[in-house]
N, C-alpha and C positions, 0 to 999 in steps of 0.2 A: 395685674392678674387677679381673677376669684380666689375666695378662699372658701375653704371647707367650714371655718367657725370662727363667732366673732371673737376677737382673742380676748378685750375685755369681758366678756358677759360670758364665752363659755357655751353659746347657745349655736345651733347648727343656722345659717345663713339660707338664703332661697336662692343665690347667687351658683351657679353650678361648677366646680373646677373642672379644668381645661383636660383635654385627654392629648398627649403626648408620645411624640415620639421620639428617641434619641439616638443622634447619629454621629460618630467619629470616624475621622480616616488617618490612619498610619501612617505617617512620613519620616522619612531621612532624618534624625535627629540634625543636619546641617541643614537640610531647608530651610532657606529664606533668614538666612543668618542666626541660624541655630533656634529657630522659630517651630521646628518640627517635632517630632516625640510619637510617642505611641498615645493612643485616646482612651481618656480617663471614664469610660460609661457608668461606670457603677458611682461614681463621685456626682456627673453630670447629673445621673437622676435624684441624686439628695439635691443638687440645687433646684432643680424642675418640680421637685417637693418641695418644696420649702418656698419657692416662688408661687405655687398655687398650682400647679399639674400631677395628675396621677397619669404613671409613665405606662403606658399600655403595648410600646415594641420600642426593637432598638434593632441599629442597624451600624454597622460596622465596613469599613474597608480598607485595604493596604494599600499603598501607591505609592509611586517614586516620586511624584508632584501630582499638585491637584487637578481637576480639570480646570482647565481657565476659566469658562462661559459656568456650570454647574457647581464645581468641586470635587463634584461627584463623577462617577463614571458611568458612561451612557445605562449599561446594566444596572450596576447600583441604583440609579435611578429610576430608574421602571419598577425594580421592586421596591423602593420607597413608597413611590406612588402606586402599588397594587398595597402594599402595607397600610400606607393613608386610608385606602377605601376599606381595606376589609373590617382595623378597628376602629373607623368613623372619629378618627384623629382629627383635634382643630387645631392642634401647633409641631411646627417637627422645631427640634432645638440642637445644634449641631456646635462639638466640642471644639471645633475648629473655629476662627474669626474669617468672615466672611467679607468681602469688598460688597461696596455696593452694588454693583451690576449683577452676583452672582449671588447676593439675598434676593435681587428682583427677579433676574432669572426661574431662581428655583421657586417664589410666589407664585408666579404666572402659570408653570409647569404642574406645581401640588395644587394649587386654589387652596391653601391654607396660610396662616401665618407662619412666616421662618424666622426664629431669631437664633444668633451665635452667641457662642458665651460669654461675648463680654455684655452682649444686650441683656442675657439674663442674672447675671449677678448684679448689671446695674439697676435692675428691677429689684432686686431683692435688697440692697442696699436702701432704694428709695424707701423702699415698705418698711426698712426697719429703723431708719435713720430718725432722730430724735431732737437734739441738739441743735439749736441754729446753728452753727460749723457744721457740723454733718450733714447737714439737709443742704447748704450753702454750698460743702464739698461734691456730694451727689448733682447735685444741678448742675456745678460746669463740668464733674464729669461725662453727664451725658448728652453737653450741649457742645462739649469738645468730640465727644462721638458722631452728634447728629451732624455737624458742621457737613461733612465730606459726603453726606449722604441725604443731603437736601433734594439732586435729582428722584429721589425714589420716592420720593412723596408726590412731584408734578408728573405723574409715568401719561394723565389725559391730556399732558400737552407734549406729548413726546413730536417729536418733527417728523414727517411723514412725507413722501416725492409730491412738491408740488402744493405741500401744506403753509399755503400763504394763510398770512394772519393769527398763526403759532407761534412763529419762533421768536416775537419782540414780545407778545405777553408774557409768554413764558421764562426767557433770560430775562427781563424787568424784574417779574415778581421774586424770581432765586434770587439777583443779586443784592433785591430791597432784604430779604430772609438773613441771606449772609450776611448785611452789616446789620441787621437788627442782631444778630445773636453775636456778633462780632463785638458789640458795645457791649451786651450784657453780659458776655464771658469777663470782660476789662472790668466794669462793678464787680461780680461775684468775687473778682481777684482782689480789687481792692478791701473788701468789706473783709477777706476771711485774712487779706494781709494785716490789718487794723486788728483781730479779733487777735491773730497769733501773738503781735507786740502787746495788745493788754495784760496776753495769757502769759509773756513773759514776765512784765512787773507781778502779777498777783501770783507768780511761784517762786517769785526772785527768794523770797524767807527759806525756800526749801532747800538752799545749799548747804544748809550744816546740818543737814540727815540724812542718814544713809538711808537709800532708797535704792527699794525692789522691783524687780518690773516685769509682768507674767507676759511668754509670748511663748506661741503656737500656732498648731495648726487651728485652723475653724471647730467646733463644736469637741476640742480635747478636753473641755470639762475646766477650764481656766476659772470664770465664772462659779462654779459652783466651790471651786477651794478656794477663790476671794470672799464668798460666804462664809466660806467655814475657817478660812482665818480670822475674817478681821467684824463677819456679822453684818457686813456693808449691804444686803438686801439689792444685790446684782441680780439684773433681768435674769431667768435662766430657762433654758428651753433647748430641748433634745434638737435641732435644727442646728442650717447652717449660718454663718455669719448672726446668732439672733441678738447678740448687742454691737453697738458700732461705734461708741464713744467709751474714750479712755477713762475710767472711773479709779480716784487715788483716795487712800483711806488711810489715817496712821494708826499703828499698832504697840499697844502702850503698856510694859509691861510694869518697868520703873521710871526713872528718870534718865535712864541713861540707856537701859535696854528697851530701845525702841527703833523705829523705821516705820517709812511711807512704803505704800504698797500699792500699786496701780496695775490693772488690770487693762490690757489694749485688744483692739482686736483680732481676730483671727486670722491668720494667713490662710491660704491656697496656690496650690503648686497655677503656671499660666498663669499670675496677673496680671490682668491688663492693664494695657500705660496710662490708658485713660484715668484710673483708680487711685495713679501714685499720688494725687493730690489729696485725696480722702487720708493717706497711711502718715500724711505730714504729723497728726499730731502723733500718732503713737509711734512713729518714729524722735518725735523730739523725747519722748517718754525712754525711749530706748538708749538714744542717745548719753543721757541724762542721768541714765541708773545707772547705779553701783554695782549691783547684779541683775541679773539677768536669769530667771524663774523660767528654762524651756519645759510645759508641761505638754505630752505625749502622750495620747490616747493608747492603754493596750489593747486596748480590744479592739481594733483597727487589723484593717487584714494585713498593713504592711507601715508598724508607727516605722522603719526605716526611712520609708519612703516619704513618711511626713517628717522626719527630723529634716531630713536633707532637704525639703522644698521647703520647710522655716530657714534652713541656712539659706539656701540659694536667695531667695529673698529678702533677705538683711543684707545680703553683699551686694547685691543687685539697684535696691539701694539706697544703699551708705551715700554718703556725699560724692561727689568727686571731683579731682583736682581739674582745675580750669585749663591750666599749662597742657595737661597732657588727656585728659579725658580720663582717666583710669581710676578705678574705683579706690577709696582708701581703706588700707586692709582691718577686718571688720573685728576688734579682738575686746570681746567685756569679759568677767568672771564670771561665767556660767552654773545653774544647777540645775540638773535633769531632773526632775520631776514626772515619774510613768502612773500616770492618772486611768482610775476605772480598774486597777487592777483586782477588782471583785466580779470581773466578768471574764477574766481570763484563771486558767488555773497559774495562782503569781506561784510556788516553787518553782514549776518550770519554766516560764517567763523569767522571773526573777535569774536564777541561776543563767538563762542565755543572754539576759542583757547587761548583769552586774558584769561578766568579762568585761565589753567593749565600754560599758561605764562603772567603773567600779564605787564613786561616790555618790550614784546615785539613790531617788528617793522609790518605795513602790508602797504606792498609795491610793484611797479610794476617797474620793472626795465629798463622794455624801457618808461616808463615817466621818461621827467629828475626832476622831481620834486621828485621821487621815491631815484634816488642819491645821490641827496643833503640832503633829511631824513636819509638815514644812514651816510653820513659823516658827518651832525650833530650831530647824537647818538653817534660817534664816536668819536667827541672833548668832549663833553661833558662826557663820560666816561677818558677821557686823562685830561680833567683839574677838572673833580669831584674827581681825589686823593692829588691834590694841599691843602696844609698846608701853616699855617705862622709859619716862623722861622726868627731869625734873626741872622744875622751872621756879622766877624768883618775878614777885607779882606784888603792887602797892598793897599795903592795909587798907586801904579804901576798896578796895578789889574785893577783898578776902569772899562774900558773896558768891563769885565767882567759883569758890569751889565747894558751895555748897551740897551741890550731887554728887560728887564723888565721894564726900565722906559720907551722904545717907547711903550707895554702895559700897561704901568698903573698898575705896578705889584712891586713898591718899595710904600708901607708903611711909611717908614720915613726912614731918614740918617744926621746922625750926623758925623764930623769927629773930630777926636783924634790925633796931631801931623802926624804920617806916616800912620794911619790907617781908615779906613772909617767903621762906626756900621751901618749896613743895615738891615731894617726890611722889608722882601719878600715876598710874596705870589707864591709860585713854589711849584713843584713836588719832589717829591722824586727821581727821575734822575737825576733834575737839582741840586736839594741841592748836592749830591754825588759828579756833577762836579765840582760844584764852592769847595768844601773841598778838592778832590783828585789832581784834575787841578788848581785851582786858588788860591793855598796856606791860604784860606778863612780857618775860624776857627769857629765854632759851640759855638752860646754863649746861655747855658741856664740858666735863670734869677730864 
């Protein structure tokens, strides 16, 4: 899609963006196995922004199922199309996902371009995608979309009564298309399966840190309080989805009050299936942390609505068991974090949300004051699971507990011939190391 400016330079393009129109239709929340909901237009056109369109009308409808052939309903449609003509619309983009026969349909019908939503967030993923995995991810997901929709790109050899001489060129060339993108999907899978197993030896070091992991809705300002905690100079931009790759930074205050901090991307309520392949890495990011940083746009007309579509999405999905299909239940230590609250009045925000979360954070993420409140919420959850133990570790070791006494974190120590008795105050990480790594011996009294 056009855009309005080049995003390096800053400078206005000659390229014109597209004028838009956007259309949802209301269904049966059980539709099509619980495929149905009410339509998110106001959302729809921050992605049709953000893609490169300025939305110029919108059009709406309820229905108990869609139409088969359109989606739409006979009337609905004639006022789309008097809508198309009056504001000189060159794309309609519909909240709904659309079969192929009923995006060609409605082409033929508008004379414009029709894409559904998962066509347009995967344009926008393309545009912002960075990273070979991301761009790797992007690609089979939208070549696992086009797969099924190959007919609508041959509509001049469509068969016709009597149209000899059609119908072998035309099935020839589809089922050459199908295995050509057949093979290339099986590379793209191989290359990002290669890329994951590297990604897991080069983070293997990162098991004995505790580690944070931001997750939300699309543009709740995550990004900009990975800036403001850790300085990490994360892409940031008022839009949806505008970075796409998972970026980890460590936060270092001493030797021992410290933690990784990774930043993933953004959720939205409807993701398409196509997508889960792209969510692989920041799900294994999710997976993997200790906690769990949900940050919450207040200024949102409904952050309820965005909490529950980040939940619904993590559970959705989790892994799941092979035996029985069913999702495994999705339980990390969470902290709420309600971001932007300098655009809401926060006492009365604050007071209606501290009820239903009472430890959470209200914060404004371009104050750097707003940063440093969640990276203290965040030691203070990394050294609130600290115990005392005491343990009895070679003289050759002793090293080993050098950070704890620059903290202030040895209790007492007595030594025994070749061995030193140490009494600690650490983590359950650290105890793990000093027994697996430091030949250290677990003494309970």
């Amino acid at each position: 899609m056009a855009t309005r400016r080049d995003e390096e330079s800053g400078h206005s393009t000659d390229v014109p963006r597209e004028r838009a129109i956007v259309v949802g239709v209301n269904l049966p929340d059980a539709w099509l196995g619980g495929k149905g909901g009410l339509a998110d237009l106001p959302e729809l056109a921050q992605l049709a922004d953000t893609a490169g369109a300025d939305v110029v009308g919108r059009i709406e409808q309820t229905r108990p199922k869609p139409e088969s052939a359109t989606f739409l309903g006979s009337g609905k449609l004639e006022e789309l199309k008097e809508l198309v003509a009056a504001t000189e619309a060159t794309l309609v983009v519909f909240d709904n996902d659309l079969s192929p026969a009923q995006g060609r349909n409605l082409e033929k019908f508008l004379d414009v371009n029709v894409l559904d939503r998962t066509e347009i967030i995967l344009d926008i993923f393309a545009k912002h995608a960075s990273s070979r995995q991301s761009r790797l991810q992007v690609e089979l997901a939208q070549l696992n979309y086009l797969l099924p929709r190959l007919t609508r790109l041959w509509t001049h050899l469509e068969r016709q009564a009597g149209g000899i001489g059609t119908r072998g060129p035309g099935e020839t060339q589809l089922e050459t298309d199908r295995q050509l993108l057949g093979r290339r999907i099986a590379v793209l899978r191989g290359e990002l399966k290669d890329i994951e197993s590297t990604r897991r030896t080069q983070t293997a070091s990162r098991d004995e840190v505790f580690k944070a992991t931001l997750v939300g809705y699309t543009n709740a300002g995550k990004s900009t309080l990975m800036n403001g905690i850790t300085q990490a100079g994360v892409y940031v931009k008022d839009q949806l989805f505008a970075t796409l790759d998972a970026t980890t930074r460590r936060v270092e205050i001493d030797e021992r009050r410290r933690f990784l901090l990774t930043d993933t991307v953004g959720f939205i309520r409807k993701l398409p299936h196509h997508l889960v392949e792209s969510f692989k890495a920041t799900l294994q990011e999710v997976r993997e942390a200790d906690l769990l940083v949900h940050v919450v746009d207040a200024s949102a007309e409904d952050p309820e609505h965005q909490i529950a579509s980040v939940d619904k999405v993590l559970r959705e999905l989790a892994p799941k068991v092979r035996s029985k299909e069913t999702p495994i239940p999705f339980d990390k230590p969470t902290l709420m974090v309600f971001n932007k609250i300098d655009l809401v009045d926060a006492e009365l925000f604050a007071n209606r949300f501290s009820r239903l979360y009472p430890d959470a954070l209200f914060v404004s993420g371009v104050d750097p004051a707003g940063g440093l409140t969640v990276r203290d919420a965040i030691l203070d959850r990394r050294l609130g699971g600290e115990m005392i133990r005491t343990v009895r570790l070679p003289l050759t070791k002793l090293a080993a507990l050098s950070s704890f006494h620059r903290t202030q974190s040895v209790l007492d120590q007595q030594f025994d011939g070749e061995w030193c008795r140490a009494t600690l105050r650490l983590s359950e990480i650290e105890l793990n190391r000093l027994l697996s790594r430091e030949g250290a011996e677990l003494i309970v009294d």
